[in-house]
N, C-alpha and C positions, 0 to 999 in steps of 0.2 A: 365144625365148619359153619354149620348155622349161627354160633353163639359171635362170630364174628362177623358174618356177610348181614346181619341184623343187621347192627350200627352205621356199619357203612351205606346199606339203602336210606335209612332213616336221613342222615347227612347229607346225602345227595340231591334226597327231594328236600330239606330243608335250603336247601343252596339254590336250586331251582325258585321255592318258592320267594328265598330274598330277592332275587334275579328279576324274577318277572311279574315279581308281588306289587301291588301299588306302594308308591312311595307316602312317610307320612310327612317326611321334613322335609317342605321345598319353597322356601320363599324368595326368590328371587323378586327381584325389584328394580325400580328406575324411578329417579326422581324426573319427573315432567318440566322443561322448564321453555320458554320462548327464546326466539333467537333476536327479538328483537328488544328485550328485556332478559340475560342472561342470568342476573342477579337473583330476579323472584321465582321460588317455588310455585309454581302453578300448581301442581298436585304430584300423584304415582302414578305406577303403571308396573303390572305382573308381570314377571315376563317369561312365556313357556315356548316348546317347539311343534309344531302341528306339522309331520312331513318331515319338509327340508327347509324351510320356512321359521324365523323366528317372531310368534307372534309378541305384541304387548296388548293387554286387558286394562281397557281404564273408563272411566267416567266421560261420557260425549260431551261435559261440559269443558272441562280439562282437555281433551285433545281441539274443542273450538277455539278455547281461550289463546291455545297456543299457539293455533296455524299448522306450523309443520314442527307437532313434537318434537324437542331434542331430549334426546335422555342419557343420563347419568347412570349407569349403574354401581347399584352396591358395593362397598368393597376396593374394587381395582379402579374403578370412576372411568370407566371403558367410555365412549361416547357413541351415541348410535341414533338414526333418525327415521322418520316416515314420512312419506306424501301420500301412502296405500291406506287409506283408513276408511273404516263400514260402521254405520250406524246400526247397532241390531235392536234399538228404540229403548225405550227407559233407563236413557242416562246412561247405557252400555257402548261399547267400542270396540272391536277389534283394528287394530294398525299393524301392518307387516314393518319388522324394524330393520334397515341398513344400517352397515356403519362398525364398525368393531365389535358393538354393544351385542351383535347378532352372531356374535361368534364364544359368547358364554352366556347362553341365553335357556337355562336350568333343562329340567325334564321333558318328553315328550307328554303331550296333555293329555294320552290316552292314559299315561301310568299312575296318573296324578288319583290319591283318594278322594272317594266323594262321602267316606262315611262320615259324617260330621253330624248325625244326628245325638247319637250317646253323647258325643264332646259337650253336647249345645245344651241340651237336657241334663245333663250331671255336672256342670259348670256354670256358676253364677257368676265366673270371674274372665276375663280375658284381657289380650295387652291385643291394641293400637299398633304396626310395625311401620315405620318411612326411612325414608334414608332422608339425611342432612344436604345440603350445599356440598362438604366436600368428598360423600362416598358414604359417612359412617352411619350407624343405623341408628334408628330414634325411637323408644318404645314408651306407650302411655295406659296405666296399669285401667280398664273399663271394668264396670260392670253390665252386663246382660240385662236390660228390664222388659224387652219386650221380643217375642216371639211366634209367627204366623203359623209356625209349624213348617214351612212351605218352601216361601220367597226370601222374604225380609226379615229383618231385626232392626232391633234398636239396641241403641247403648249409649251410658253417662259417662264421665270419666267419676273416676273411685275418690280423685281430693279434688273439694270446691276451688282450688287457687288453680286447678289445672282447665285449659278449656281448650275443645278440638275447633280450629280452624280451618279455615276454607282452605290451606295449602294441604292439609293432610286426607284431601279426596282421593282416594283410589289403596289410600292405605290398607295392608291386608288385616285380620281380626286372625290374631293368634289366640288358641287353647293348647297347651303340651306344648309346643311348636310346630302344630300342623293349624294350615290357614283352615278357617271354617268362613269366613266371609269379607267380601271387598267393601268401605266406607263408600257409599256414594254421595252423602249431602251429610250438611250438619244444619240444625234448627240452631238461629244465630240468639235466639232469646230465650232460649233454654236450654241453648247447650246441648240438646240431645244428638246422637248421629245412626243416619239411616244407613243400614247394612244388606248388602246383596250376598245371598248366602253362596257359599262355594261352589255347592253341588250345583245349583240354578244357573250361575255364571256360567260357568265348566260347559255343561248342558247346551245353555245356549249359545255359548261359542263355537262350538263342536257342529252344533245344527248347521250353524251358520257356514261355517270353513266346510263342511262336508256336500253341502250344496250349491259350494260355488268356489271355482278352480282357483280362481284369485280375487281377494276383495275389491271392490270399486277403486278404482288410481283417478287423483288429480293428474292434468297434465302439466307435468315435471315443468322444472326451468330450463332442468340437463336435457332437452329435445332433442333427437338422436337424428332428426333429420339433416342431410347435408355434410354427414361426416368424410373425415379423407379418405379415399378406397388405401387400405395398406397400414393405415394406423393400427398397431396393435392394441390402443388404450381408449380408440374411441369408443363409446356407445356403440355406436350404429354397427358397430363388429364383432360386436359384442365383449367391450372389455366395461370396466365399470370402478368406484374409485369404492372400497371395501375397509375404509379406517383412514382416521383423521384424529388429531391431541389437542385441536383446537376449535373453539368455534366462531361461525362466521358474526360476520358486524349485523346481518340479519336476514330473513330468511331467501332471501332473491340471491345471495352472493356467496352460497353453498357451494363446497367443496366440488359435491356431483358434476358440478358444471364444468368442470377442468376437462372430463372429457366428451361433454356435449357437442351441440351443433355449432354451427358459424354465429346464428345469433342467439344462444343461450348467455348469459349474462358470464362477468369476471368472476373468480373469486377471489374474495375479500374478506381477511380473518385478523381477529385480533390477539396477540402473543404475549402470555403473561409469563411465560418461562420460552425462552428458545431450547431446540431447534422445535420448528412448525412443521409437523409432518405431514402425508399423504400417504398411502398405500394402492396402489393401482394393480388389477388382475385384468390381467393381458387375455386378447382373445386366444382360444384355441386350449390345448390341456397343456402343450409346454413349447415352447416355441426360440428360437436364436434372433437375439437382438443386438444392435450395433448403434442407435442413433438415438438419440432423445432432446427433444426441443421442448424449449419454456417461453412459453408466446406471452408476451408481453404485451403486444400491438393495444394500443387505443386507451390504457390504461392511465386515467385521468392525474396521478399521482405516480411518475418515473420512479420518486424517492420510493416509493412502497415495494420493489420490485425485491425477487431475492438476490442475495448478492452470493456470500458463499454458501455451498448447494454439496452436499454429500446422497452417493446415489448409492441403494443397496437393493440386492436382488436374491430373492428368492425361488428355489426352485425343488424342493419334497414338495409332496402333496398331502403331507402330513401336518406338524405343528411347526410353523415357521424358521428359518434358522437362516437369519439376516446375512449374506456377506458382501462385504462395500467392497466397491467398482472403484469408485475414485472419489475428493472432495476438491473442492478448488473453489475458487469464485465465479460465477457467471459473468460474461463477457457479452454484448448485447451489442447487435448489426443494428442498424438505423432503421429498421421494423419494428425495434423492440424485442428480438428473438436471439435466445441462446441456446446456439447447439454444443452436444455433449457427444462427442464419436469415440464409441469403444470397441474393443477387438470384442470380436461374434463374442456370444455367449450364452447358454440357455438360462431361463428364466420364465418361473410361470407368478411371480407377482415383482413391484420396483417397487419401493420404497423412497420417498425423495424427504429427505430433511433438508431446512431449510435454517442456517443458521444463525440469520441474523438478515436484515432487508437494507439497501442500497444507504437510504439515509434517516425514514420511518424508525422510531424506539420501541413501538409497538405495535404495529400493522405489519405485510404483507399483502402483497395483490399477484394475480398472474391467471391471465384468460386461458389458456390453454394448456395440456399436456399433449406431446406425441412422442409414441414411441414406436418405433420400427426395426426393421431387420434387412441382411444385407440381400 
């Protein structure tokens, strides 16, 4: 009886220990980019979960340059943003991210390893991690020449024709495939680049988020003041717009806004593949809706407006599972407003695609979302 109930203790606690062991492969990523220059790589950005909360970790130069970070992540090119951002000083940041991107946003930061000392010490070698423009990852084989013990490192690239640019700040420093340190600067005349070690980052991110509930907020453009009583998409009721496949012409004319206040600005995106989506989460945990309006009012450019409009709703609270209401073209009263009336229905997010704009080839505009119930 023993010679069997052995093995099986031993496997249990080895399954426990995979479970709730720190993890050694976790690089999740985000290329950093501006919205009002979507083209250039600003830098990276880590991206882990603190809570319920998805943070990103990047260089305060790189989230300055940006304005209101937009990021790319790895892989699936999910999009996701911040206006929540804390300086915790020496080139460090933490930014709370919205936006899809915050909905595959790696490990909790408690689980993450901070043993990266052996790695750093029995390794003279490491690779540079970023992601490209369109998602894929970019790796630059380094050497280690310098070491605090502590904080910092330094590192060369391993062939003279290769050299680390200013786009590749916040890139992670792989050993094995476990991050050991974030690039925060590179020395432009010798090529060397300066490293914030893992453990220290981790640490004093952690400091940071653990003594204090939410980091510092700019105030949004989405201002929640003034919203309709009965909207189930505005702000102020608590709904909020949670994934977008496009981005805006720049940073004032953000998605967010669709369910801001009266004077929060349009939004205004530009479409390199139709349809232009939205994803909206309705106030309340699940709710019966009937109506949805596309405010169009005041919007300097009619042609930009969308035309044919497919609506799809979601209603688990698990991992999404789309099913379309109806598609048709929008039809617009002399406000500028097209109403959408459907039989009741529950739904705890709407998805609005957007299939193609009035007369625009590649724009879009529309100030407002509302959606209600009967």
């Amino acid at each position: 009886m023993k010679i069997t109930e052995i093995p099986v203790a031993r496997l249990i606690k080895l399954l426990l220990l995979l479970i709730a062991g720190p993890h050694l492969c976790l690089a999740q990523q985000a290329l950093v980019r501006s919205y009002a220059d979507p083209a250039l790589s600003i830098g990276q950005a880590y991206l882990t979960h603190y809570g319920d909360r998805c943070i990103a970790l990047l260089p305060t130069h790189v989230a300055t340059e940006a304005g209101t970070p937009a990021f790319l992540l790895e892989g699936n090119a999910l999009l996701g943003e911040s206006d929540a951002i804390s300086d915790l000083g020496d080139d460090v940041s933490v930014a709370v991210v919205s936006g899809s991107a915050s909905g595959d946003c790696g490990y909790s930061m408690s689980t993450i390893s901070r043993a990266v000392n052996d790695l750093i010490r029995n390794q003279g070698l490491a690779t540079l991690r970023s992601v490209n423009g369109d998602g894929s990852l970019a790796r630059m084989a380094v050497a280690i020449i310098d070491d605090d013990g502590s904080t910092y490192l330094r590192v060369r690239p391993t062939s003279d024709r290769i050299q680390i640019r200013k786009g590749h700040s916040g890139s992670l420093l792989m050993i094995r495939d476990q991050p050991v340190g974030m690039l925060l600067s590179v020395n432009a005349r010798h090529g060397v680049g300066k490293i914030l070690r893992f453990d220290a980052l981790l640490s004093r991110a952690e400091a940071h988020l653990a003594g204090d509930a939410r980091p510092d907020t700019a105030v949004s453009s989405a201002d929640t003041t003034g919203a309709a009583h009965g909207d189930l998409a505005a702000a102020a009721n608590g709904g909020s717009i949670t994934g977008w496949n496009t981005l805006p012409v720049d940073a004032e004319h953000r998605a967010a806004n669709l369910v801001g206040s009266d004077t929060a600005p349009f939004w205004r995106t530009r479409v390199e593949a139709w349809p232009a989506e939205v994803e909206v989460d309705l106030a309340g945990e699940k709710v019966v809706i009937n109506r949805i309006e596309l405010d169009g009012n005041g919007i300097p450019d009619p042609g930009e407006l969308p035309n044919r409009v497919e609506i799809f709703v979601n209603v688990g609270s698990g991992e999404k599972s789309w099913r379309s209401l109806l598609s048709r073209e929008a039809e617009y009263d002399a406000k500028g407003v097209a109403v959408f009336t459907l039989a009741p229905t529950w739904a705890r997010q709407v998805k609005i695609a957007v299939g193609d704009s009035r007369v625009s080839p590649g724009t879009t505009s529309l100030r407002r979302i509302r959606i209600s119930g009967p």
